[in-house]
TISE-108735 format. One record per atom (N, C-alpha, C, O): x, y, z. Coordinates in steps of 0.001 Angstrom, whole numbers, plus 500000, padded with zeros to 6 digits. Example, Ala and Ser with C-alpha at 12.3 -4.5 7.8 and 13.67 -1.06 7.14 Angstrom:
2
513190494310507800512300495500507800513200496700507800514236496681508465512850497750507080513670498940507140512900500030507870513409501138508039
REM end
This chain:
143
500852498831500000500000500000500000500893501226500000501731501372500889500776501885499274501509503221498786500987504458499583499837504758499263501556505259500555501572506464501538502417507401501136503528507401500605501528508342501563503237509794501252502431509921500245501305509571499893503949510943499619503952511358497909503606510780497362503826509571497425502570511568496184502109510554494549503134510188493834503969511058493585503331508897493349505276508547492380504659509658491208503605510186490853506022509607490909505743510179489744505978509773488201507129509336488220505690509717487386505194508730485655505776509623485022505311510735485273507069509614483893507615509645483092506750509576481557507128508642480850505333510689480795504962509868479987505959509982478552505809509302477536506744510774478725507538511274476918508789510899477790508969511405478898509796509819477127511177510474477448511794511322476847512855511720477327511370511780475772512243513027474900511789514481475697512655515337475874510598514675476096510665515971477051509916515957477958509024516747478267510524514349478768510296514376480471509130514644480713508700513870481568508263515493480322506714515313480642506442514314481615506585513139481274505975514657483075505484513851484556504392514248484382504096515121483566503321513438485414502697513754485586502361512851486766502926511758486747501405513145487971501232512614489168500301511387489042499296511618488370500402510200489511499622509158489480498549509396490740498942510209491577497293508809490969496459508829492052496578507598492640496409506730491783496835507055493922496471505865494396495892506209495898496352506817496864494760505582495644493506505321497162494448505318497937495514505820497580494330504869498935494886504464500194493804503142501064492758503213501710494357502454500815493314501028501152492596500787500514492322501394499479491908499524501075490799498824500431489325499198500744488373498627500211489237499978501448487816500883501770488090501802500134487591501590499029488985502744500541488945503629499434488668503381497839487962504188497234489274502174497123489352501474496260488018501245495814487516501499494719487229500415497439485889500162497109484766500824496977483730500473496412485182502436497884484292503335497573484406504157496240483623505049495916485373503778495592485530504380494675485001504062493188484720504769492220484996503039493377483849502304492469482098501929492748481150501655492012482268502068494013480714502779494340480303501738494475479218501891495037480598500009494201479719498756494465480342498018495525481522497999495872479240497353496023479685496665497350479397495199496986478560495275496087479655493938497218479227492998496619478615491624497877479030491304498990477872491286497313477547490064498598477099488857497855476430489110496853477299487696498098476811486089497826475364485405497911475027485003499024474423485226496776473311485434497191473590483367497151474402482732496479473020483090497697473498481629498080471862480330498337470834480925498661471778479344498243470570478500498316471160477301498537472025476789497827470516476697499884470852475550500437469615475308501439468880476154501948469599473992501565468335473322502266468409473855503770468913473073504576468098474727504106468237475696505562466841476763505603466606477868505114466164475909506358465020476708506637465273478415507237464569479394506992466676478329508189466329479475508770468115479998508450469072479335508051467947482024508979468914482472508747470280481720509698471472481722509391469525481016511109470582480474511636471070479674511329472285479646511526470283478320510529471057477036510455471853477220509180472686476334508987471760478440508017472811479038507055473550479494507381474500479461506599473768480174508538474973480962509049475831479739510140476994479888510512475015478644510486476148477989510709476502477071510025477307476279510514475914476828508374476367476438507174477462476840506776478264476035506301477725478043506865478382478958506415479937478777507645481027478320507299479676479149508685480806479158509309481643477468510245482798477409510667480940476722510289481279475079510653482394474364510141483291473722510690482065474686508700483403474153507991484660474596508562485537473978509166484520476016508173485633476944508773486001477048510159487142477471510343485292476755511228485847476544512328486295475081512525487203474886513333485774474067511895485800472361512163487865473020511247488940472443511416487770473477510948489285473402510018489991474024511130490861473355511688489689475481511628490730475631512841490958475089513728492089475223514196490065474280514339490255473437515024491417472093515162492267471604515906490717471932513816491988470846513300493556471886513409494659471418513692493379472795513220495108473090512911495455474051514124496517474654513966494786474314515285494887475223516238494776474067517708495615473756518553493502473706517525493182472647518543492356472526519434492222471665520305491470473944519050490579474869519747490446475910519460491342476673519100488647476287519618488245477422519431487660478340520320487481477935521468487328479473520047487282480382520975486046481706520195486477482360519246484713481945520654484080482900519872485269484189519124485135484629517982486065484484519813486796485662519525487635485280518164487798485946517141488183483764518571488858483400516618487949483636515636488393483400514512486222484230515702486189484244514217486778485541513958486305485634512825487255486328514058488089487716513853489309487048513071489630487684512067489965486037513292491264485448512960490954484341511545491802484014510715489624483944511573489963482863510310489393483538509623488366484216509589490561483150508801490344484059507001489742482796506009490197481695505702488183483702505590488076482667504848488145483238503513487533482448502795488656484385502685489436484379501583490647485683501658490315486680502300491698485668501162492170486828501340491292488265501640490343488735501013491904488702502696491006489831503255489806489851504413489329490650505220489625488526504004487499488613504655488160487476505781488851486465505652487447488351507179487493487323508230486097486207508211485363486201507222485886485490509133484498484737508680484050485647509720482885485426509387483928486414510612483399487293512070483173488474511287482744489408511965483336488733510004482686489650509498481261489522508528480549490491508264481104488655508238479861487927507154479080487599507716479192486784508632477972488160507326476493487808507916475652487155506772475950486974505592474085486741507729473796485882506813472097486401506641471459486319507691471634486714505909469970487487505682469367486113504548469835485549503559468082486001505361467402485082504303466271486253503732465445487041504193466822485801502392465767486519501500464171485814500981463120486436500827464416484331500785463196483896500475463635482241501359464366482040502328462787481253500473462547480120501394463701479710500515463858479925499314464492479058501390466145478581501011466916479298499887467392478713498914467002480787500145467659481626499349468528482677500260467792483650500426469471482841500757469979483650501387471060484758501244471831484156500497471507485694501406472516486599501335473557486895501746473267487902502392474885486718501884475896486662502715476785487587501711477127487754500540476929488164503333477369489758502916478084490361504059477926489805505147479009491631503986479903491609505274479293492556506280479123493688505827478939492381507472478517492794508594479079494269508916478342495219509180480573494333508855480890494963509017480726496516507997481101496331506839480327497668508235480504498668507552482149499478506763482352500072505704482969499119507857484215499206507248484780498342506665486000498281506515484013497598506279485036496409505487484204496010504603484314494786504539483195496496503667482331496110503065483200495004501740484315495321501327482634494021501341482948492901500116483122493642499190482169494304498779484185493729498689485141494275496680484269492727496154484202491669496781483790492999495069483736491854494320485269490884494188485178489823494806486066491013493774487278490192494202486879489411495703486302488340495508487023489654496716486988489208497797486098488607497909486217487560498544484360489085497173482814488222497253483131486904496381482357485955496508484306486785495439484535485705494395485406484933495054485446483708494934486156485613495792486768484615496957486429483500497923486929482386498079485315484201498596484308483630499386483407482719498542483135481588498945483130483001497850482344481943496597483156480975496781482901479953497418484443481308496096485294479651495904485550478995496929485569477768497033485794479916497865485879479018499413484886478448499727485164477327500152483379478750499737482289478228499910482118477231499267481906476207499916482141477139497802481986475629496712483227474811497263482948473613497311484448475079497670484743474403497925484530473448499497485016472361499809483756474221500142483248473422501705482226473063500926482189471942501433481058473008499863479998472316499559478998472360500389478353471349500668478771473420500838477731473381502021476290474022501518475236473883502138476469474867500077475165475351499799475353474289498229476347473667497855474065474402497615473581474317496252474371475054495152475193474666494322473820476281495447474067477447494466474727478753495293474248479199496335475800479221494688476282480388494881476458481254493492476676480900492333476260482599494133476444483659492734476725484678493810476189484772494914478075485740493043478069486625493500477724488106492902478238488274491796477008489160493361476224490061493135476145491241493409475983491316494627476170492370492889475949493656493414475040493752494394473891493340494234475514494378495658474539494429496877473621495569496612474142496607496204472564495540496753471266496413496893471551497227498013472683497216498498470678497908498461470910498806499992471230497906500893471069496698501064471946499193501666472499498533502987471480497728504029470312498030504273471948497052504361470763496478505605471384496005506577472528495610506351470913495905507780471256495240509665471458493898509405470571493407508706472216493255509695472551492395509817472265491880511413472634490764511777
REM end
């Protein structure tokens, strides 16, 4: 992540012509800057928002477990389930009857599509829902 001074870009070498590059500063900035937030609209045999959200997070703790030896409510802050995204940040909203939304809880850390495609692959690969797609999030909502 690049701080300080803008580098500076060389575009002519015959008469040096610079000019200042822009770079965000984090991954908030990046994401507000493109204005979309992204979340996993997901379908699996789970009547309710709870027994998806512990669809969702079981795998991922049954794995720290295995490699830690124990868990602790406070490790979901610590397991990463794709670059970037903790699983203690993802929540889980049912939208219809076995259709749900998983999306990040947190306001400062809202899902880059990169990171929502992350979580996708991590998810198909635990096999715990049907169907995953990832999606431009609609308005904000409570989790």
């Amino acid at each position: 992540m690049w701080r300080g001074a803008c580098p500076l870009k060389i575009l002519s070498p015959s008469s040096f012509s610079i000019q200042r590059e822009r770079h965000p500063v984090g991954a908030r900035a990046r994401n507000m800057k493109k204005g979309r937030e992204y979340c996993l609209i997901v379908e699996g045999a789970y009547l309710t928002e709870s027994e998806a959200e512990h669809a969702l997070r079981d795998p991922f703790i049954e794995d720290w477990v295995e490699q830690t030896g124990r868990f602790r409510i406070h490790n979901l802050g610590d397991i990463e389930v794709a670059p970037g995204v903790a699983l203690g940040i993802l929540g889980v909203r049912q939208l219809d009857e076995r259709l749900f939304e998983v999306a990040s809880a947190d306001p400062e850390r809202p899902l880059t599509e990169q990171r929502a495609r992350g979580v996708a692959d991590a998810l198909r690969r635990q096999d715990m829902f049907d169907e995953i797609r990832v999606e431009p999030r609609e308005e904000e909502e409570d989790y």
